[in-house]
NULUM-134156 format. One line per 4 residues: their letters; for each residue x, y, z of C-alpha. Coordinates in nm, 3 decimals. Layout:
REM residues N
a> X:Y:Z  ...
END
This chain:
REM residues 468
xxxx> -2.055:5.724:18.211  -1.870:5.411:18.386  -1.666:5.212:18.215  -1.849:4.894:18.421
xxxx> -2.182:5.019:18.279  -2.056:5.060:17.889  -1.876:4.687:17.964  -2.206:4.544:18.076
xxxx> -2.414:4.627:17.793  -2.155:4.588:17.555  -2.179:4.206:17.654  -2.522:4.146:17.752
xxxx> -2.548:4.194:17.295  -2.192:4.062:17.201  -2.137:3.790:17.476  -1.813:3.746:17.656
xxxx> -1.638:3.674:17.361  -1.719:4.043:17.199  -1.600:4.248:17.452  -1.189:4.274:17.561
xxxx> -1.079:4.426:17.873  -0.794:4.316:18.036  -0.462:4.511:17.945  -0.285:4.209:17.747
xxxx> -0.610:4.176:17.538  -0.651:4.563:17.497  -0.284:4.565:17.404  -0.248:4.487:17.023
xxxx> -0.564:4.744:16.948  -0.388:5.052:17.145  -0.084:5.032:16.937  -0.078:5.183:16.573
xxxx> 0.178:5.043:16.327  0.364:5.370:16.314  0.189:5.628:16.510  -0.056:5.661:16.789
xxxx> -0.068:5.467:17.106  -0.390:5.468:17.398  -0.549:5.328:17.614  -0.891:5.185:17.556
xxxx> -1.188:5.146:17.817  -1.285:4.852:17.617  -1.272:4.663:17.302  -1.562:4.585:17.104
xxxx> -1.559:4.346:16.856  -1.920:4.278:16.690  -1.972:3.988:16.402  -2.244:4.189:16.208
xxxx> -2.372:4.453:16.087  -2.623:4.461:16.295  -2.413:4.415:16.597  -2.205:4.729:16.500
xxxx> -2.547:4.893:16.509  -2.620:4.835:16.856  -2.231:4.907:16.935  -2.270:5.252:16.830
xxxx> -2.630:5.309:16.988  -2.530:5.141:17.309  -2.190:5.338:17.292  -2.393:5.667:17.228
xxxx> -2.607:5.604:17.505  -2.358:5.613:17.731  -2.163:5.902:17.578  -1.902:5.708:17.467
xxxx> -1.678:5.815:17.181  -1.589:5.514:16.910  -1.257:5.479:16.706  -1.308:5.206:16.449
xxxx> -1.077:4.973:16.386  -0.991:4.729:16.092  -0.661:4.545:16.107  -0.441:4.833:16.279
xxxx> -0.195:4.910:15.967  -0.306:5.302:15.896  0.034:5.536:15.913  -0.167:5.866:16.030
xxxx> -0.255:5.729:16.391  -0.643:5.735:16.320  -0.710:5.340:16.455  -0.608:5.378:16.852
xxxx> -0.770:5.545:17.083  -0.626:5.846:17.314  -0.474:5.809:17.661  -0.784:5.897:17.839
xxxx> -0.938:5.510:17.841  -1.265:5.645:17.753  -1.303:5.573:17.406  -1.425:5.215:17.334
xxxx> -1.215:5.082:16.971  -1.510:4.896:16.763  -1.280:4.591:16.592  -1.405:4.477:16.317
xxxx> -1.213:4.139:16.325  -1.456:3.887:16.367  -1.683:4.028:16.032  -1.473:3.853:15.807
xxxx> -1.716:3.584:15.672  -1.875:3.707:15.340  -1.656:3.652:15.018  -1.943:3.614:14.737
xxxx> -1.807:3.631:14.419  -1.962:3.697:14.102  -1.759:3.557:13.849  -1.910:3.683:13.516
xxxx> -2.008:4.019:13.738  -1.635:4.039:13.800  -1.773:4.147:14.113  -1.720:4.033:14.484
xxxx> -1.922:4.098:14.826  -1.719:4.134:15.093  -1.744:4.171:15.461  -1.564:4.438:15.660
xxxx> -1.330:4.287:15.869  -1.189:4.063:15.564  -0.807:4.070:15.522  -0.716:4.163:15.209
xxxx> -0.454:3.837:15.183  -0.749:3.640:15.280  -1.029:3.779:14.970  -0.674:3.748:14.717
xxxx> -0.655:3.423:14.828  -0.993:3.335:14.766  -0.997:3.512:14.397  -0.717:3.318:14.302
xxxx> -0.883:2.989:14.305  -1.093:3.124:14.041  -0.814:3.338:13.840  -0.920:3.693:13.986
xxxx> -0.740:3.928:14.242  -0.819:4.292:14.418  -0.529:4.484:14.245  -0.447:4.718:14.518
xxxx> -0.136:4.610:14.632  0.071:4.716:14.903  0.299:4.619:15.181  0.055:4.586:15.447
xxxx> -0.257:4.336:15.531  -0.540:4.591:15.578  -0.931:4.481:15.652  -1.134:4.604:15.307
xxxx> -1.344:4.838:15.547  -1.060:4.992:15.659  -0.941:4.986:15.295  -1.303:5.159:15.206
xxxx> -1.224:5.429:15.479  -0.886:5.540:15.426  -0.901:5.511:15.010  -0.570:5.282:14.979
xxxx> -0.359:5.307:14.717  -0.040:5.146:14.668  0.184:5.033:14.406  -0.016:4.906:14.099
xxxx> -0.260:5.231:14.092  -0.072:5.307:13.784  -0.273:4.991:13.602  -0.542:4.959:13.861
xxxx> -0.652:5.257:14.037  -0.737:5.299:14.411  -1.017:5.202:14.624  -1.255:5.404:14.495
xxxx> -1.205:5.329:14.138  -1.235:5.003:14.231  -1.542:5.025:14.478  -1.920:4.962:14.374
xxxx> -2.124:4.983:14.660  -2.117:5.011:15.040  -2.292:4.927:15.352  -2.233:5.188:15.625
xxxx> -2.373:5.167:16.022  -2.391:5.563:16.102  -2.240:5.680:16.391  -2.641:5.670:16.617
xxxx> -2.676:5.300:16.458  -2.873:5.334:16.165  -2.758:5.141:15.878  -2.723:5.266:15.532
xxxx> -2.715:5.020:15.236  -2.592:5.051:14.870  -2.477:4.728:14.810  -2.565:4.719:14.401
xxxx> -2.294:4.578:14.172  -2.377:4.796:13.898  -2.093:5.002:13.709  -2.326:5.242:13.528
xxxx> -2.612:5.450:13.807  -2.670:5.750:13.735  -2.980:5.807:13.917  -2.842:6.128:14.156
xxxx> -2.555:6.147:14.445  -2.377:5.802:14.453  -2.354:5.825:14.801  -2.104:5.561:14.902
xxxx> -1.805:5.782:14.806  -1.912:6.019:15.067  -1.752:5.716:15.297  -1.403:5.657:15.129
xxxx> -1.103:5.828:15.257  -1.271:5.990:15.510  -1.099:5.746:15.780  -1.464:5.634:15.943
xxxx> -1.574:5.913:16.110  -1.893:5.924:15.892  -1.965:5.587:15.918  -1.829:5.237:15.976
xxxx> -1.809:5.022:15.664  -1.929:4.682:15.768  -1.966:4.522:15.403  -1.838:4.630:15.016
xxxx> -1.914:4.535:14.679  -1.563:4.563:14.496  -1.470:4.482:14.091  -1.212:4.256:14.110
xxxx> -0.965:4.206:13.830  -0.830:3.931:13.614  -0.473:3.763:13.767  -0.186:3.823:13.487
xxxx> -0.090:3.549:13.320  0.288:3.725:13.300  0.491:4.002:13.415  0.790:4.162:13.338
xxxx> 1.038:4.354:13.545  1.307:4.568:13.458  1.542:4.802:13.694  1.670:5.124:13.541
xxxx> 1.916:5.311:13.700  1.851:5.680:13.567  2.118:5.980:13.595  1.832:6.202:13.804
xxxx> 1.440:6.324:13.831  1.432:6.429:13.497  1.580:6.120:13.305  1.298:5.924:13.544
xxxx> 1.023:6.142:13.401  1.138:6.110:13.019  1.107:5.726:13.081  0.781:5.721:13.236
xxxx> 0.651:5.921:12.940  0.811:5.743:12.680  0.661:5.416:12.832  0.314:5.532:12.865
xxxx> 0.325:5.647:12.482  0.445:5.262:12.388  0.321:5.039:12.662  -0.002:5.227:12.825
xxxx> -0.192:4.913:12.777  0.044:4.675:12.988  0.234:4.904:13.237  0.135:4.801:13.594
xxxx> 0.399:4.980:13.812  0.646:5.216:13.771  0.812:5.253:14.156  1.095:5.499:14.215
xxxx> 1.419:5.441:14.476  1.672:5.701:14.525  2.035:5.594:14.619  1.924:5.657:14.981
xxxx> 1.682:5.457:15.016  1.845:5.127:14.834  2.169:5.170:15.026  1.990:5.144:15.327
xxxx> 1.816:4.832:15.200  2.110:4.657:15.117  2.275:4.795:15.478  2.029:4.563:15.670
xxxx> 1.884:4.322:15.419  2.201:4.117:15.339  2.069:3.864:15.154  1.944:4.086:14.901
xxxx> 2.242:4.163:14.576  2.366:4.469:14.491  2.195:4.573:14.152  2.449:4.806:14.001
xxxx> 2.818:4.874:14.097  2.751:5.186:14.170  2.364:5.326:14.314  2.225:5.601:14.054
xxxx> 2.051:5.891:14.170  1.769:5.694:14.106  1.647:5.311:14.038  1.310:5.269:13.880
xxxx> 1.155:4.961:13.887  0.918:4.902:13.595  0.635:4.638:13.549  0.470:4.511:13.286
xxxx> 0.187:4.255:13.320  -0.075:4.137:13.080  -0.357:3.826:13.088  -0.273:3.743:12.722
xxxx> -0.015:3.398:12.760  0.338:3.400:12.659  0.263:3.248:12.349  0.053:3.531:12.195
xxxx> 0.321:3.803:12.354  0.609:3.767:12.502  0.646:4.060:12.760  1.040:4.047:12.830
xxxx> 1.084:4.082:12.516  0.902:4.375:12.451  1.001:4.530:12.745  1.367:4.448:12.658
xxxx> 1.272:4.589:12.299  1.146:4.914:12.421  1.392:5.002:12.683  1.662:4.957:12.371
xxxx> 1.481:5.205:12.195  1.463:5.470:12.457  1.846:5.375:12.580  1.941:5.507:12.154
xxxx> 1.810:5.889:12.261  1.820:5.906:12.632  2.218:5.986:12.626  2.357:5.975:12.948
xxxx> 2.041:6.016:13.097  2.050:5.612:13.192  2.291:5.456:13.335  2.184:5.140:13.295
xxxx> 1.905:4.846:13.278  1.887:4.536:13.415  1.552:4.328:13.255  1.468:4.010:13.475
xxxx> 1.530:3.872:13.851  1.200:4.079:13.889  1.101:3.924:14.267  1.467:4.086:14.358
xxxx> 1.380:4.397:14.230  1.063:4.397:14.409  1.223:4.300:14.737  1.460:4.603:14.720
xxxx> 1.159:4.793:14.679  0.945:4.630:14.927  1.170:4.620:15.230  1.289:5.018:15.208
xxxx> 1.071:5.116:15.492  1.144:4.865:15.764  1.546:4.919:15.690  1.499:5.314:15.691
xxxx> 1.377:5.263:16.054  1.633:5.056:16.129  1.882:5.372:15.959  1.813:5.587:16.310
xxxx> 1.551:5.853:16.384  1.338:5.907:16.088  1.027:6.144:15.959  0.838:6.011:15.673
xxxx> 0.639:6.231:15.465  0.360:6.041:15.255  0.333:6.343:14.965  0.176:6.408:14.626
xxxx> 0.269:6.666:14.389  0.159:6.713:14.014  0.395:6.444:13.865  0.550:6.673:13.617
xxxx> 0.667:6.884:13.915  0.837:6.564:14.152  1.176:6.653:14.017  1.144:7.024:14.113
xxxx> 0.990:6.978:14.460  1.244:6.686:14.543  1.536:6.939:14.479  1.374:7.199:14.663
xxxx> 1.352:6.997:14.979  1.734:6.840:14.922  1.847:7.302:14.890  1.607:7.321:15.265
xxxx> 1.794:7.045:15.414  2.135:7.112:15.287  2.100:7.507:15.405  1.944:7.436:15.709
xxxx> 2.001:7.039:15.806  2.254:6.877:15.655  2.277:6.619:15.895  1.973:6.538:15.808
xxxx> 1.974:6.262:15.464  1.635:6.291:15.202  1.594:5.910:15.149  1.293:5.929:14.876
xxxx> 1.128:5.677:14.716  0.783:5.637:14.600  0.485:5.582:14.332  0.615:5.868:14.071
xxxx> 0.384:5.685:13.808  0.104:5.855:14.019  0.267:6.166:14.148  0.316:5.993:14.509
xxxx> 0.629:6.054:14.706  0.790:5.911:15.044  0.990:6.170:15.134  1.182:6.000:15.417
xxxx> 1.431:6.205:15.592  1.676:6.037:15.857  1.924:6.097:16.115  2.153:6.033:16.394
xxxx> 2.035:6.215:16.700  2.384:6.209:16.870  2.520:6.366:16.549  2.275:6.618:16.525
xxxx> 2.254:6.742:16.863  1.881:6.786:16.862  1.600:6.609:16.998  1.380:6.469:16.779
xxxx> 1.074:6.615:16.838  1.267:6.961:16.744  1.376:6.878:16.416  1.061:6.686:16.371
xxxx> 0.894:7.046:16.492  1.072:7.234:16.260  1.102:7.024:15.928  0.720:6.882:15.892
xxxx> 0.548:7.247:15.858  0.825:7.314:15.620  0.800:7.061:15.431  0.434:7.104:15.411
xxxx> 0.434:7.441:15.330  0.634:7.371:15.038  0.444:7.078:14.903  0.084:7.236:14.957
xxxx> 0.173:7.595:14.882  0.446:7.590:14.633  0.344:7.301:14.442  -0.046:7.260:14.503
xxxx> 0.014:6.935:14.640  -0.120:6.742:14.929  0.056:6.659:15.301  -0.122:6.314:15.288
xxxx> -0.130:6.116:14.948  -0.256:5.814:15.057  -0.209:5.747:15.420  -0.543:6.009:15.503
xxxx> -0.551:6.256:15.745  -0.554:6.094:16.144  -0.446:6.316:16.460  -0.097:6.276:16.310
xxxx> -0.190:6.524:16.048  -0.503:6.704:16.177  -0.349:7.018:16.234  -0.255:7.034:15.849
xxxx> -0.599:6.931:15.773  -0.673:7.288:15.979  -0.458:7.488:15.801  -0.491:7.399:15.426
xxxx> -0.808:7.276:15.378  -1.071:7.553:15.228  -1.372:7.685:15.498  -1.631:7.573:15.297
xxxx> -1.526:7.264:15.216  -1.493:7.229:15.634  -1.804:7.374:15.612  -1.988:7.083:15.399
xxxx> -1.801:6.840:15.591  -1.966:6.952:15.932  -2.297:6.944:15.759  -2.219:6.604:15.671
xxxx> -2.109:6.497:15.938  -2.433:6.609:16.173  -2.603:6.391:15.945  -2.406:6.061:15.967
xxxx> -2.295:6.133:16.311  -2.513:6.361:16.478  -2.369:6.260:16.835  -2.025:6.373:16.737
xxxx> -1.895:5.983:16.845  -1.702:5.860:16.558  -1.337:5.855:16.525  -1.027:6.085:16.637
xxxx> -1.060:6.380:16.390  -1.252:6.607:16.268  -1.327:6.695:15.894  -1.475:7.035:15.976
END
């Protein structure tokens, strides 16, 4: 293989326009968010399906390997290509043209490549939105592949509760379609969930059918400041028994992670005198108007109630100013980087069991790094956990890939073993955490996987891990 020859028919079937080469234009699609950085021997960037079918034949004649790419926001380094500048990244930017809704379906058709911002924008002219919500503006094929989650799963579910039907180029070219809106098909293996969360090496989503949801016509936010894990777990379940129907988030922030917020976002207030253990941001939403319910006041109603037997269990509760509280919330992970050297764990445990696990890790770091600060915060409505831990590498006398060495297979082993929970919640698997994929996942399951994947990618070509 030459990387002149792969160029050349690359562009005799996507024009000059498809193909990038020059190190500025390579640039932005070697560089993960977080992890992962390559270099590419090209960048192909087809504008159909059928384009991204000849990508991945003319790629496989050449013995090229692929990495597909949506919009570049994935935390696990799975998106950029290694250092070799073999690989060619297959962009998916310029399929962003298909937003079909069906309105009474409460369905939409969606290309790859389409930003999420861009298909909420388009919903919201006719009063619907794609309830996965989350900090980032991810491509709804990438979405497809990595199974995104994010705050509102609580109300909403993920990607694949969400997700209909698929169409998938395999990794020699051939295209399989399952593009039916239908909720109810149960006529054998529904095989489009064979393609979510497993990060595109089976395939490369180039179009989705996805159930869309009505916009709220209210929400209500309240900030609780709780006394510790357990007083955060009472409330959850207390709200759940009372307000199933209209709770849409339920976001946990330890003292950590808020002081660090308010460190480097100063023009964000200080919600309590003094930080709790923990601040839980709860949200209520509902399409019914204001005049059939009125949502602060019920929320105001039934936080009274549970403030009467909780004790000293909360602190206190601030109802209201509910953009501020999501600010706080929304700007913890670009101020924890800004905090000094930092590992971030993206973990799940059973929910009941976050209080246990989160004072196991604080006993590890305290008896064996307690330079080292455990600033948490997280989805604890859905048993998710960011278990960021942060430090000052002068203080600590350690380079960071030692501590980073020592603490992530700890960590690990205690989430996975001691609490049969996962190492990757919602942020997928990647190089970042292949060798954990290795090591936990059962041999037959690896063993399905590779049959799998010899069907969908019987080249071996797709993507930088392997599910086997």
């Amino acid at each position: 293989m030459t990387v002149d020859a792969v160029v050349s028919a690359l562009r005799a079937t996507l024009g000059e326009r498809g193909v990038l080469t020059t190190p500025e234009d390579r640039a932005r699609f070697e560089t993960g968010w977080r992890y992962g950085k390559g270099t590419a021997c090209c960048i192909a960037r087809p504008a159909s399906t059928a384009e991204v079918a000849t990508v991945l034949r003319v790629c496989g004649e050449h013995g090229v390997r692929v990495v597909p790419q949506g919009a570049n926001t994935g935390l696990v380094a799975s998106s950029t290509p290694d250092a070799s500048g073999t690989m060619v990244v297959l962009s998916l930017e310029r399929l962003n043209r298909t937003i079909e809704l069906d309105v009474a379906g409460r369905t939409v058709l969606v290309d790859g490549g389409v930003l999420l911002s861009q298909l909420n924008q388009e919903l919201a002219r006719h009063g619907f939105w794609f309830p996965v919500d989350l900090g980032a503006d991810p491509q709804l094929g990438g979405m497809v592949a990595t199974n995104t989650g994010g705050t509102r799963l609580l109300r909403y579910g993920d990607v694949r509760h969400n997700l209909l039907g698929v169409e998938v180029v395999l990794g020699d070219g051939r295209v399989l379609t399952q593009l039916n809106r239908l909720r109810k098909n149960n006529t054998g293996l529904d095989a489009k969930h064979l393609f979510v969360g497993t990060t595109g090496v089976f395939g490369v989503v180039t179009r989705a059918v996805l159930q869309v949801a009505p916009l709220p016509k209210q929400r209500s936010v309240a900030l609780v400041a709780c006394r510790d894990g357990d007083a955060v777990l009472a409330l959850l379940t207390a709200l759940e028994a009372d307000l199933g129907d209209v709770l849409s988030a339920f976001e946990v922030m330890s003292a950590n992670a808020v002081a660090a917020v308010l460190a480097h976002q100063p023009n964000l207030r200080r919600p309590f005198a003094e930080l709790p253990r923990y601040a839980v941001l709860v949200e209520l939403s509902s399409t019914l108007p204001a005049d059939t319910l009125v949502l602060d006041a019920v929320l105001e109603a039934r936080l009274g109630a549970f403030l009467e037997t909780a004790g000293d269990a909360v602190l206190d509760v601030l109802v209201g100013k509910g953009d501020e509280f999501w600010q706080i919330r929304h700007h913890i992970s670009e101020s924890l980087r800004s905090e000094g050297k930092m590992l971030a764990f993206d973990i799940s445990v059973p929910r009941s069991a976050l209080p246990a696990f989160t004072a196991d890790v604080e006993r590890l770091l305290a008896r064996d790094w307690p330079a080292v600060r455990l600033c948490d915060y997280g989805h604890w409505g859905d048993g998710g956990t960011h278990l960021n831990l942060v430090w000052n590498e002068a203080t600590i006398g350690r380079a960071a890939a030692e501590v980073i060495a020592a603490l992530q297979p700890s960590i690990y082993e205690l989430a996975v073993r001691g609490y049969a929970g996962s190492y990757s919640a919602e942020h997928g698997v990647g190089p970042h955490n292949q060798r954990y994929y290795d090591l936990y996942t059962d041999p037959l399951v690896k063993q399905f996987c590779a049959l799998l994947g010899g069907f969908c990618d019987p080249q071996d070509r797709l993507g930088t891990v392997r599910l086997e």
